[in-house]
C-alpha positions in Angstrom: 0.0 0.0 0.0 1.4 3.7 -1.2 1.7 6.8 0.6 1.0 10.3 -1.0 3.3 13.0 -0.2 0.5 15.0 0.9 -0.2 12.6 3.7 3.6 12.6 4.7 3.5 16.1 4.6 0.3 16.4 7.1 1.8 13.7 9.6 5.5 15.7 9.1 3.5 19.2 10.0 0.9 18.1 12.7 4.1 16.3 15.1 6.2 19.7 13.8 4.3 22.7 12.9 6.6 25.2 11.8 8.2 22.4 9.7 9.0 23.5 5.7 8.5 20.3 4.2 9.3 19.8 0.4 8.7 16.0 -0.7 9.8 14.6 -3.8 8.3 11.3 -5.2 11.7 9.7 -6.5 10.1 6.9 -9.1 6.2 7.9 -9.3 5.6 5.2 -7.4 4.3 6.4 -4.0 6.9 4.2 -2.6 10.1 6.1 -2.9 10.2 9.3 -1.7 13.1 12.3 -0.8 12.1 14.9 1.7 13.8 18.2 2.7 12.6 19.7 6.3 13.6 22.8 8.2 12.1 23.2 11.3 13.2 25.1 14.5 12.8 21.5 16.3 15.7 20.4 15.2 18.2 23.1 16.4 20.7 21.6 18.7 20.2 18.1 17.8 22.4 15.6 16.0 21.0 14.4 12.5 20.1 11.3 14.1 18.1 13.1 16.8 16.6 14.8 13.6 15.1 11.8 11.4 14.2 10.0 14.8 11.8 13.2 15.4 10.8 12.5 11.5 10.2 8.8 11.7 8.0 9.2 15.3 6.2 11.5 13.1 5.4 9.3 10.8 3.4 7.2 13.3 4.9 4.0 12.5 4.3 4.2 8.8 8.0 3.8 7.6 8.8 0.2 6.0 4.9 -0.5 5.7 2.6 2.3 4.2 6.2 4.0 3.1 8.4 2.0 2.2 11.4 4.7 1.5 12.1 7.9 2.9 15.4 9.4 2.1 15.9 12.8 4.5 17.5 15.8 4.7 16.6 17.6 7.9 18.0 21.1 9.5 17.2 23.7 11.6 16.0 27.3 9.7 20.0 29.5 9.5 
């Protein structure tokens, strides 16, 4: 079962609000997906610290409903 980046987007923004969220669909498949995020959240923790706040968001989604989720995750300069 796919996942629309709209959706990611939604689950992204409702766990981090002030989250800029740009998603790109890698093969058109709803599987593969890149996303960028800048979000105040994220300021003074590691990158690792930084997807774990991503994938919680995601509710337990990743490697079921999404099956890839490549990320890119910062805090606003």
């Amino acid at each position: 079962m796919a996942m629309d980046a709209a959706h990611i987007e939604s689950l992204i923004k409702e766990a981090l609000p002030d989250a800029e969220v740009h998603i790109d669909d890698l093969r058109g498949d709803g599987n593969h997906y890149a996303a960028r995020i800048i979000s105040k959240e994220f300021a003074g923790k590691s990158r690792v610290q930084q997807h774990q706040m991503v994938y919680a968001a995601l509710q337990g989604r990743m490697g079921g409903e999404l099956h890839a989720l490549g990320l890119q995750t910062s805090a606003p300069e």
